[in-house]
TIRO-2110 file (N, C-alpha, C; in Angstrom, 1 decimal):
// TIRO-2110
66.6, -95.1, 2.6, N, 1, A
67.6, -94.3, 3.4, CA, 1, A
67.4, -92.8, 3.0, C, 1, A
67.2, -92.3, 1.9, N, 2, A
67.2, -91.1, 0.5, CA, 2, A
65.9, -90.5, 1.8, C, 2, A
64.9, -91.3, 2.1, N, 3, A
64.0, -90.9, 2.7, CA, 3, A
64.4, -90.3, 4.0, C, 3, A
64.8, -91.4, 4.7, N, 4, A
65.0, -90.8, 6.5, CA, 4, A
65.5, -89.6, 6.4, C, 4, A
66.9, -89.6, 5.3, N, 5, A
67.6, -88.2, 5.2, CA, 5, A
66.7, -87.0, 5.5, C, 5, A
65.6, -87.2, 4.5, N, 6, A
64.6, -86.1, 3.7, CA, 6, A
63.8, -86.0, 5.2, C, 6, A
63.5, -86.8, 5.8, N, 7, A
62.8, -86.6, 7.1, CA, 7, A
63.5, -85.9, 8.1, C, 7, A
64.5, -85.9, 8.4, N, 8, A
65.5, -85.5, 9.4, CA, 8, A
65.5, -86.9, 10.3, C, 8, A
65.0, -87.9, 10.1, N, 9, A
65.1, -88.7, 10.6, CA, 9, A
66.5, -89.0, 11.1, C, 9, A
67.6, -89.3, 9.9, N, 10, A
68.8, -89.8, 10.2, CA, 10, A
69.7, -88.0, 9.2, C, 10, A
70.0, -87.1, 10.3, N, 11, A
70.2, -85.5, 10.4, CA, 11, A
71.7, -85.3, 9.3, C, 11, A
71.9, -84.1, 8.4, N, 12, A
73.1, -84.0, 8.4, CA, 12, A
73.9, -84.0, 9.4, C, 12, A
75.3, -84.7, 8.8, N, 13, A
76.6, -84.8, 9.9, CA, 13, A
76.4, -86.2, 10.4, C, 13, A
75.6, -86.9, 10.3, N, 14, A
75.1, -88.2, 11.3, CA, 14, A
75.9, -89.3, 10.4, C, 14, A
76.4, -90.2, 10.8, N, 15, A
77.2, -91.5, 10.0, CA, 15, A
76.2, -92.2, 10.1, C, 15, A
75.8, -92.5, 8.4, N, 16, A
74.8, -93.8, 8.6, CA, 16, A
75.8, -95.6, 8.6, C, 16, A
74.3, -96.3, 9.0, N, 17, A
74.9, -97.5, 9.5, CA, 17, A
76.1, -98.5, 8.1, C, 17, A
76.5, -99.1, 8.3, N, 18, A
77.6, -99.2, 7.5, CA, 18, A
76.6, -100.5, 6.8, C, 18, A
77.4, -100.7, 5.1, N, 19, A
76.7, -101.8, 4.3, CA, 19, A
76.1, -103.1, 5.1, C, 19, A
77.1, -103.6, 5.8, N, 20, A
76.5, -104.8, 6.5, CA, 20, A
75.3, -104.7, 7.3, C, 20, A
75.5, -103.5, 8.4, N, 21, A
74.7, -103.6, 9.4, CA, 21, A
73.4, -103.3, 8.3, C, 21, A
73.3, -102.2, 7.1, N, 22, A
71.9, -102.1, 6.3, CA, 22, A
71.5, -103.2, 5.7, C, 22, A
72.1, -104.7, 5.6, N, 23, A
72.1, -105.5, 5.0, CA, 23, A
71.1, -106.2, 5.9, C, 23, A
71.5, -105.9, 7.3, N, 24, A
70.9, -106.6, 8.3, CA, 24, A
69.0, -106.4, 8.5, C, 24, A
69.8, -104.9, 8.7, N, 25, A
68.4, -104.1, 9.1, CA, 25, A
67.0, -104.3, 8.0, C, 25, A
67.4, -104.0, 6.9, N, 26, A
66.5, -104.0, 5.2, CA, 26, A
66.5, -105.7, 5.8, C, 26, A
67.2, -106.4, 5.6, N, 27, A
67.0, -108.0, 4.9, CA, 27, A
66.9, -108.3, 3.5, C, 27, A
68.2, -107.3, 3.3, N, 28, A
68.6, -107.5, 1.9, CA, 28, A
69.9, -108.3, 1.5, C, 28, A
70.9, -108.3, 0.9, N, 29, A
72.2, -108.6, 0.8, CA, 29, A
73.3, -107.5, 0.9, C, 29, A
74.6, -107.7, 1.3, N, 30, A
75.1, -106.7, 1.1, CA, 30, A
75.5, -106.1, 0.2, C, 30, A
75.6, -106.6, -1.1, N, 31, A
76.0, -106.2, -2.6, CA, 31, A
74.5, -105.1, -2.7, C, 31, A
73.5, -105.9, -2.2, N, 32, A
72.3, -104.6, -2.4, CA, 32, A
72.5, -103.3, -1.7, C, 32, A
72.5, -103.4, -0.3, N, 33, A
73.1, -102.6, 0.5, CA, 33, A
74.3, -101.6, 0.3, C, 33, A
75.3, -102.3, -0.6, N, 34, A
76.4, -101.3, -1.1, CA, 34, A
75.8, -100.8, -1.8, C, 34, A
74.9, -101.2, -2.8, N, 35, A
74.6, -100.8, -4.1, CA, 35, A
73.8, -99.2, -3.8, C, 35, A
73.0, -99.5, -2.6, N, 36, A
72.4, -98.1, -2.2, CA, 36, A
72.9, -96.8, -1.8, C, 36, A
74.0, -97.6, -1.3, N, 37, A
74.6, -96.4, -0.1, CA, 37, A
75.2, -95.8, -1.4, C, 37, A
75.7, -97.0, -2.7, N, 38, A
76.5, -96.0, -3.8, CA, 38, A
76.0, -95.4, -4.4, C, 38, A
74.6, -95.5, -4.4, N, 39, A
73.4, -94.2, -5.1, CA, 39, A
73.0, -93.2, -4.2, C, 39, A
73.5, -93.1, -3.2, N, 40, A
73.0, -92.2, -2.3, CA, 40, A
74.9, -90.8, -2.3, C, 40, A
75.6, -91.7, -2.1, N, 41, A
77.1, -91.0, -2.7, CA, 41, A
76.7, -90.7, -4.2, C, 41, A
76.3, -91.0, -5.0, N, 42, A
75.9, -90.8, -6.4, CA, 42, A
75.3, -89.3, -6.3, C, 42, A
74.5, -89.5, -5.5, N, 43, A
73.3, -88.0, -5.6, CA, 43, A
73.8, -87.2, -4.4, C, 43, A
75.0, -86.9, -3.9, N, 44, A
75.5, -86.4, -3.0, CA, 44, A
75.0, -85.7, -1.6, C, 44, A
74.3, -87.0, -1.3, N, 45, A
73.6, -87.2, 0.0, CA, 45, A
74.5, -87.6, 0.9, C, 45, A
75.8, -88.9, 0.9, N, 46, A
76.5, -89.3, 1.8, CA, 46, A
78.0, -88.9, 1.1, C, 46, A
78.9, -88.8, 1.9, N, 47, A
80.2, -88.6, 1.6, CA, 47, A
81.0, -89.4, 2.7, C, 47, A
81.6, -90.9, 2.0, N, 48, A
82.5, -92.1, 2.5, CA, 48, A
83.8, -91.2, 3.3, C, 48, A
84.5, -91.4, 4.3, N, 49, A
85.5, -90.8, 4.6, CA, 49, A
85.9, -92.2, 5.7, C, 49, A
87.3, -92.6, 4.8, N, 50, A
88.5, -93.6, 5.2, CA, 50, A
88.7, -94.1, 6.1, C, 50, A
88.2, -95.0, 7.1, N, 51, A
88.4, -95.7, 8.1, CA, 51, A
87.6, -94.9, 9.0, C, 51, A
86.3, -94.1, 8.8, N, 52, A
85.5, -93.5, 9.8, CA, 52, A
83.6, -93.6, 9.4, C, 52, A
83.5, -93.9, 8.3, N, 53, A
82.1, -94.2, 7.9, CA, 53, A
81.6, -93.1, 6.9, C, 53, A
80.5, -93.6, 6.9, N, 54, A
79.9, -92.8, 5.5, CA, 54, A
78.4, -91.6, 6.1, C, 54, A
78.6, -90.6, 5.8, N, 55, A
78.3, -89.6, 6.7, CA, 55, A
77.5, -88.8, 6.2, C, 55, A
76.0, -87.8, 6.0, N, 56, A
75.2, -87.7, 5.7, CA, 56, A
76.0, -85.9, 4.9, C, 56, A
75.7, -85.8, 4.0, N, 57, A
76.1, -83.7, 3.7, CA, 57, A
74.8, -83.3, 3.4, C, 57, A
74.5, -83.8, 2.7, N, 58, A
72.9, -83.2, 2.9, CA, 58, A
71.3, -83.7, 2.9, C, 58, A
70.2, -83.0, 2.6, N, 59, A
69.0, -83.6, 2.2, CA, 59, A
68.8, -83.6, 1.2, C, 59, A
68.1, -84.5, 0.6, N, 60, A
67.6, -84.5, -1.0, CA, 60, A
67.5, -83.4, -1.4, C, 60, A
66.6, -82.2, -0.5, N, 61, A
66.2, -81.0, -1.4, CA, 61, A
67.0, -79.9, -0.8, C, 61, A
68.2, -80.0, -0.4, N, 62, A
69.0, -78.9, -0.4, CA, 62, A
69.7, -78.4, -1.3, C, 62, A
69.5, -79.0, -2.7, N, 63, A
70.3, -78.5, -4.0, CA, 63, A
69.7, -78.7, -5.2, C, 63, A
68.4, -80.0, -4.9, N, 64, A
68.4, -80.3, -6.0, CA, 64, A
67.2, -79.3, -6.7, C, 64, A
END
């Protein structure tokens, strides 16, 4: 996902797809799938917001 960001593939401002559906998409589990999105909030690429999804702020190399 760290990647598409970096591509503009999936743009700031864009809500990525929620744990389940990446669970789907990858063919991983969802405990895996949370696991990413929470390293991706980790390195302050997504920022979660309450009953509306988890939403891109920036690209990898806009700070680091």
């Amino acid at each position: 996902m760290a990647a598409q960001i970096a591509s503009g593939e999936i743009q700031v401002g864009r809500r990525i797809p929620s744990a389940s559906q990446l669970a789907d998409i990858y063919g991983v589990s969802q405990r895996t799938a949370a696991e990413a999105v929470r390293i991706l909030k980790e390195r302050g690429l997504v920022r979660g917001v309450p009953g509306r999804g988890v939403f891109v702020l920036r690209t990898p190399d806009d700070g680091e």
